[in-house]
Every structure is written in C-alpha cells, then in structure tokens.
C-alpha positions as CSV (number, residue, x, y, z in Angstrom):
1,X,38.5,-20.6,36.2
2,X,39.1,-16.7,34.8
3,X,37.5,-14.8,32.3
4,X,38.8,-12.0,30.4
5,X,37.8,-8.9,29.9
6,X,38.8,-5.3,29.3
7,X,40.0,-5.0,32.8
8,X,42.2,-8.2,32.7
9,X,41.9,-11.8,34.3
10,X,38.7,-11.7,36.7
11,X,37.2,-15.5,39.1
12,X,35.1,-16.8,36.3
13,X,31.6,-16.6,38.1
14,X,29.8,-19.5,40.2
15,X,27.0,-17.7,41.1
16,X,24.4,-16.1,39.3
17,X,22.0,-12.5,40.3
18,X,19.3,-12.0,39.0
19,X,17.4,-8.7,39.5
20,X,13.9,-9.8,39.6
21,X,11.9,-6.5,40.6
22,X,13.1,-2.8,39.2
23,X,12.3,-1.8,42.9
24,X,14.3,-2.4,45.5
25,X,15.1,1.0,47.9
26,X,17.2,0.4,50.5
27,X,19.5,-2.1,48.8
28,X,23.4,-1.7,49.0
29,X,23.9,0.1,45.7
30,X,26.8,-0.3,43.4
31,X,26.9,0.7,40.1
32,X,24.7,-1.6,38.6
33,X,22.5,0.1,36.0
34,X,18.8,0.8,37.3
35,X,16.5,-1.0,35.2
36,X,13.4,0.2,32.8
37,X,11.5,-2.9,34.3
38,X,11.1,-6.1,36.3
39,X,11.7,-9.6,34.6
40,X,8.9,-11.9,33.7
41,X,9.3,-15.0,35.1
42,X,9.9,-16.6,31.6
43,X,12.8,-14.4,31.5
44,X,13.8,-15.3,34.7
45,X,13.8,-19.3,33.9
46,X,15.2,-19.2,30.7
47,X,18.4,-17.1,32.5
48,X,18.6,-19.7,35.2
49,X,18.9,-22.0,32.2
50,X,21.2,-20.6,30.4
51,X,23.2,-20.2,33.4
52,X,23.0,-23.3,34.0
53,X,22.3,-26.5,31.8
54,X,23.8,-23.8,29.5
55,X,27.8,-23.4,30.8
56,X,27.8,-27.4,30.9
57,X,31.3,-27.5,28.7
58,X,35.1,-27.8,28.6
59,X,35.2,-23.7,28.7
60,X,32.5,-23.0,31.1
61,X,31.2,-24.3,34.8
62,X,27.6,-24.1,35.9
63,X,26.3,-21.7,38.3
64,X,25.6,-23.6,41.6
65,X,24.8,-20.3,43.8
66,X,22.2,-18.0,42.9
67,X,21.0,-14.6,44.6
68,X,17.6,-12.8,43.7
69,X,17.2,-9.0,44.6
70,X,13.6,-7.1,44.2
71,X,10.8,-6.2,46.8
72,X,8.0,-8.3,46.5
73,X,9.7,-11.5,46.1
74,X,9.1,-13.1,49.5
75,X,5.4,-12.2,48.2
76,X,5.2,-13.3,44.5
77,X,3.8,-16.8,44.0
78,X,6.3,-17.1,40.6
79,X,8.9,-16.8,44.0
80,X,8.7,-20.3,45.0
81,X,8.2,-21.6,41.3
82,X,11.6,-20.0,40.5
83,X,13.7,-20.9,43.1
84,X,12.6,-25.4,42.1
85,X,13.2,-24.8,39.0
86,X,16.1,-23.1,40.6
87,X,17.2,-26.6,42.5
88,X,15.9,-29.1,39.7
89,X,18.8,-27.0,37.6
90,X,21.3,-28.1,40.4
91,X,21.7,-25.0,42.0
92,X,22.6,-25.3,45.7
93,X,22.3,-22.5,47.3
94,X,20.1,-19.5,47.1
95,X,20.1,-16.0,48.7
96,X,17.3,-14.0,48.4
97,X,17.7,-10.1,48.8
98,X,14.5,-8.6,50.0
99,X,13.5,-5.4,51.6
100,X,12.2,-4.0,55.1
101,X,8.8,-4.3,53.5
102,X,8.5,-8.1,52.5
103,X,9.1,-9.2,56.3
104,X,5.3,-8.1,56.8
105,X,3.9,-10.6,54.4
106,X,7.0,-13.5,55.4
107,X,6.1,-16.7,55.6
108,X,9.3,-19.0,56.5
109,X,8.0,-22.4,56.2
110,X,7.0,-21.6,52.6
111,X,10.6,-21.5,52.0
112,X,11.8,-24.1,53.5
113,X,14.1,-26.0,51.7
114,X,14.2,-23.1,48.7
115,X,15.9,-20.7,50.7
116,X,19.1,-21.2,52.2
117,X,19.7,-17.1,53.5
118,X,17.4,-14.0,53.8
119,X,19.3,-10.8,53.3
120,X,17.0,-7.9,54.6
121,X,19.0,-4.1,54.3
122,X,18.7,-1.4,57.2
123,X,18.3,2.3,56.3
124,X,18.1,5.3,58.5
125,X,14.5,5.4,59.0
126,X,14.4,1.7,60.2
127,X,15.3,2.9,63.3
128,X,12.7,4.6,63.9
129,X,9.6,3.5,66.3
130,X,7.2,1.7,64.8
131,X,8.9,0.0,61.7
132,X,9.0,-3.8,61.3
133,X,12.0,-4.4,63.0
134,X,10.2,-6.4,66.0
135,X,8.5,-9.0,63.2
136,X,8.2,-12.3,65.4
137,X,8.5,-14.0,61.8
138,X,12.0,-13.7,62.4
139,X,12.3,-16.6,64.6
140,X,10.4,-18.8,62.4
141,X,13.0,-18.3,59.6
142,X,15.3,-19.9,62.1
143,X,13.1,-22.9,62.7
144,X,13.2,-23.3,59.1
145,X,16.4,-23.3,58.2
146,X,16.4,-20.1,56.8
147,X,19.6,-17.8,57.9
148,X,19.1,-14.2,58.3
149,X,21.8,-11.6,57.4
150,X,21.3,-7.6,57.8
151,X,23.3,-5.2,56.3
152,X,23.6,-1.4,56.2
153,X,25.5,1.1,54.3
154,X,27.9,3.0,56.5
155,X,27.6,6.8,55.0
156,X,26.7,10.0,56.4
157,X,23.0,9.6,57.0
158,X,23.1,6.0,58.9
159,X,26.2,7.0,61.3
160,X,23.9,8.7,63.6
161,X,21.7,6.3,64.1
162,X,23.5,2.6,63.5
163,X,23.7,2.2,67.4
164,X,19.8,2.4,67.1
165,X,19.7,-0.2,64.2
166,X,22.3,-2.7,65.7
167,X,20.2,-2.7,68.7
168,X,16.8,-3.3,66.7
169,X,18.3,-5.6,64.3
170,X,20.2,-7.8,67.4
171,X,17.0,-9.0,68.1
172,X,16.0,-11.1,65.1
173,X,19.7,-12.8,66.3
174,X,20.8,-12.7,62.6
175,X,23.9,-15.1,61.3
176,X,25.6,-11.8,60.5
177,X,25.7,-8.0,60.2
178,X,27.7,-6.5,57.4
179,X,29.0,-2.8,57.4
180,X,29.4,-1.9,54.3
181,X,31.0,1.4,52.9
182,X,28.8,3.5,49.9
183,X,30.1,2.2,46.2
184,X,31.1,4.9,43.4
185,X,28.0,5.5,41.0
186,X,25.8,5.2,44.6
187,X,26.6,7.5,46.1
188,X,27.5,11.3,45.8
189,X,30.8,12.6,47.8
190,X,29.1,14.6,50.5
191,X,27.3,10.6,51.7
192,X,31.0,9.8,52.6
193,X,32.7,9.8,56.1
194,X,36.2,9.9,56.0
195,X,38.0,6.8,57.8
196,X,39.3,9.0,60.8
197,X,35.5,9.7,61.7
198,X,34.5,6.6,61.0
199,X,36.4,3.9,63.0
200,X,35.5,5.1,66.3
201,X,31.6,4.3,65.5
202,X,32.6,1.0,63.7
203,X,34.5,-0.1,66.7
204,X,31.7,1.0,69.5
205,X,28.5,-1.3,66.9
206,X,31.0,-4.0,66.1
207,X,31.9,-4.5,70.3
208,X,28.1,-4.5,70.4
209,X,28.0,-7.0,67.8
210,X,30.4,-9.4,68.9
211,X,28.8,-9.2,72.7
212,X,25.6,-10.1,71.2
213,X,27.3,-13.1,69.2
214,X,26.3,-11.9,65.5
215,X,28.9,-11.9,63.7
216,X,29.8,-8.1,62.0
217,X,31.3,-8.2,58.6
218,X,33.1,-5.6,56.7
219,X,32.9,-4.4,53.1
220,X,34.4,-2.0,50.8
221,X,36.9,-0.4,52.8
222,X,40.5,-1.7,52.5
223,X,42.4,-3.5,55.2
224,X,45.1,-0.4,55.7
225,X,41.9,1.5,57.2
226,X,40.6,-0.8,59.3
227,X,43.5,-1.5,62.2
228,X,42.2,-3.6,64.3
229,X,39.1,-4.1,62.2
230,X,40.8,-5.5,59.2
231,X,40.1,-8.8,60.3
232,X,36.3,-8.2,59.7
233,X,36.9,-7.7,55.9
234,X,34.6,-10.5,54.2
235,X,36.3,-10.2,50.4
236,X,34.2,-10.7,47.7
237,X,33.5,-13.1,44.6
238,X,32.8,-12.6,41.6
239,X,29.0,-13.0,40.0
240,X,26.9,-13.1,37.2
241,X,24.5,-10.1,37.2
242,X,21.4,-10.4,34.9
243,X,18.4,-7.6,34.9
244,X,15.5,-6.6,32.2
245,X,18.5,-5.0,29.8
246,X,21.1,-7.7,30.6
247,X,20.7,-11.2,30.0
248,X,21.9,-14.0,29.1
249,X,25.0,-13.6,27.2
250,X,24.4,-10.1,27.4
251,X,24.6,-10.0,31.2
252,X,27.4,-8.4,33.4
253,X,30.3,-9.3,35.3
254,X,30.0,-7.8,38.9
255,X,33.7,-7.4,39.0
256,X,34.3,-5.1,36.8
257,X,31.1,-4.1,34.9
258,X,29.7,-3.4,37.6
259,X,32.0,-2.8,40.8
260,X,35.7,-1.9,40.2
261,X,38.1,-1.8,43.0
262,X,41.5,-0.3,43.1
263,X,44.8,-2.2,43.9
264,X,48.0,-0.3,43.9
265,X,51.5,-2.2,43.0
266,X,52.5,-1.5,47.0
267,X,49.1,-3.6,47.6
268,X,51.3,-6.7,46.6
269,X,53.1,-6.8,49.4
270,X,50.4,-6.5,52.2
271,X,50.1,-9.5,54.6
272,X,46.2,-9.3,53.9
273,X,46.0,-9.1,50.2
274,X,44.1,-12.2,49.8
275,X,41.0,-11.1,52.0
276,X,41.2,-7.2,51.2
277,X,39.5,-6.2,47.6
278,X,41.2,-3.1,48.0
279,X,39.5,0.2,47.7
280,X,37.6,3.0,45.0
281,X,40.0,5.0,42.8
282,X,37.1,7.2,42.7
283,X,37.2,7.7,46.2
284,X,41.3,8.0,46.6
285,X,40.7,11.1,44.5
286,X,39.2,13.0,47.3
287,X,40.4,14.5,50.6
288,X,40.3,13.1,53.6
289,X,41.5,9.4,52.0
290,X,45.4,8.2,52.9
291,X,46.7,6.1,49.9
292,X,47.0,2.4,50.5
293,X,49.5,0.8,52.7
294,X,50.5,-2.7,52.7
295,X,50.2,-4.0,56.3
296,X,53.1,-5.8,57.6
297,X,52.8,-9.6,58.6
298,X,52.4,-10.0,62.3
C-alpha cells in the first residue's frame, strides 16, 4: 500500500515509532526534530490507538509493528502498561530502543512476552573500562526471549575505537550488529569518513563479527561503496514517527519527513536496487564522495 506525499509514492507504513522520552543520547540520529518534551502515557495510548483500531478501513492498514525510543523506558512502570495495551491492539511485534544506561536497572523476565527485540546503541565512550558493557542481564534477555541488537554510528569519533566496542559488545552474543553511516541533519561534515578510509575498518569489525557468529548489518551507505560489503546492506521500511509535537494525524513519515535518500536515474539499472536505499544528496555534495554506480549482475 503507498502514500503520497510531496516527494512522490512512498511503502504506506506498517509500523509505528513513537518517541516516548525527549532524552535519548547515543541514539542513531536522523533528522527527526528534537522534541520540547516526553509524551504522557495518555498520549502515548491514544497514538497506539489511532494507529491502530484507527487505520481499520478500505484506505488504510493497521500498524502491527511498533518501536519505542527514550532512556528510561526499560525503567518506567507506564513501560509494561504500554506495550499490553500495545498487544490487546494487535500489534505483534515490538522493539524497544533504549540506551547504555537502562541495561543497569534491566530486568528481562518483566518483558517477557512484551518485548520481542532490545536495541541498545554504542558510542565512543562505551568502550571505555568500566561502562556497562559486561551487564550479566544480558544473558537473561536470551532466556526470555528477548533478542538483543547493538548498533553504532560509523563517523569520525567511533572509528578509533569500534574494534574495542565489537569486542565488548560480542559478549552479550547479540542477534545482530548494525554499522550504520551518520544521517544529514546529525551530523556536521567534519563527523564524516570518506568511503576509501572507511572500508578497510568495516572489513577488519565485520571479519570479527562473522567469526563471532553475530550477524553485522549495514546502513546508510549505498551498495556501489561497499564491494564486497554490499551484501550487508539491511534496506529499510518505511514508518510512522510520532513525538510530543507530532501526533496522530499530525505525525511524520520516516521516509521522507524525516530521512531522504538519494537515487540517481543510473541507480535503475543496478543488480542491487532492491536492497540498496541509495545514499544522501547532501553528502554527494562534498569531496571525497564518487557518484553512484549501478553494480553489474554477477
């Protein structure tokens, strides 16, 4: 199902986001608009409603997938009364965003059952000693069902030390390990390392990775960079994104209100233009970025 908008045809949205907490450091940053404040938990049922019971028509599917981002949730007690009303609304699976900080107060088998993934974000200073990257809780998300996925940002401040998070993070054995390139509107031009710099590192973490069997995902780099990484590129979907100042019918499209990549008419014709969102216009702009290539079919 599409929707339009002032970009054109974009996947009409099966999952909804709703940014719960104004905080959240560490996150993967796109453009989203920061918010004045956190939702109250009215706010947030009446969205899952809406989103829900609500798009029950000829015109309109109901979300079945639902993600929550904001530190504090794993803590919150309106949490767990969120995510049933969440599943009494028929939604079936739920990914919960947290930070670095939430894993000290984690307690999996509350969760069980509510929470189908746990998606914790690594920055720079995770690596160093003495951060919570040895929490035994870890494990017990496992026992509960509860899959773990890390991710990082891959700009100029994490290269130096990914090695050191890939080898922290390996630990808690997540189900996956995305390396994800900064988004326009999060980052400023000087965060950025070009592609020739930064396949070398990529391919040295993701041969860690894959001997460790977590599987590494990639994000927002197209598949004419990557070589013999492209097959890592996990391609997106579209989402609902819902925060203090957007709700309801008033809440954004991820793709393109809030994320817009770039397709050029040569991107057509490459063998992996189904699986490759393609890149940043903003980012072509600048040195140091070859224009995209379509990649011949093996």
């Amino acid at each position: 199902m599409l929707s339009w908008t002032d970009a054109g045809a974009v996947q009409r949205p099966e999952t909804l986001q709703i940014r719960v907490q104004r905080r959240y450091p560490g996150r993967v940053r796109a453009g989203a608009p920061e918010p004045a404040r956190s939702l109250t938990l009215a706010e947030v049922l009446e969205n899952l409603r809406f989103f829900t019971e609500g798009q029950r028509g000829p015109r309109s599917a109901p979300c079945t997938g639902l993600v929550l981002s904001g530190v504090g949730l794993l803590s919150s007690p309106d949490t767990s009364l969120i995510l049933t009303a969440a599943r009494d609304l028929g939604i079936r699976r739920v990914v919960l965003h947290a930070g670095i900080e939430d894993l000290a107060t984690l307690a999996p088998a509350r969760w069980r059952g509510l929470v189908d993934s746990l998606v914790v974000p690594l920055r720079p200073t995770d690596a160093e000693p003495g951060m919570p990257l040895e929490d035994t809780r870890i494990a017990a998300c496992r026992a509960a069902g509860i899959g773990l996925a890390v991710n990082c940002v891959l700009d100029a401040a994490t290269l130096p030390v990914l090695p050191a998070l890939v080898a922290a993070a390996r630990r808690w054995e997540p189900a996956s390990f995305t390396l994800s390139y900064p988004f326009p509107g999060a980052a400023e031009p000087t965060a950025l390392v070009r592609p020739a710099a930064l396949l070398p590192a990529m391919r040295a973490v993701v041969a860690e990775l894959r001997g460790q069997a977590c599987p590494p995902r990639v994000k927002g780099l197209p598949a004419c960079y990557l070589g013999d990484l492209a097959a890592l590129l996990a391609p997106s979907s579209n989402r609902w994104y819902v925060d203090a100042e957007h709700q309801g019918a008033g809440a954004l499209l991820f793709f393109p209100d809030v994320l817009a990549f770039h397709k050029g008419e040569s991107c057509r014709f490459c063998s992996m233009e189904p699986a490759c969102d393609g890149f940043f216009a903003e980012w072509l702009r600048l040195g140091g970025f070859p224009p995209l290539e379509p990649i011949s079919a093996p």
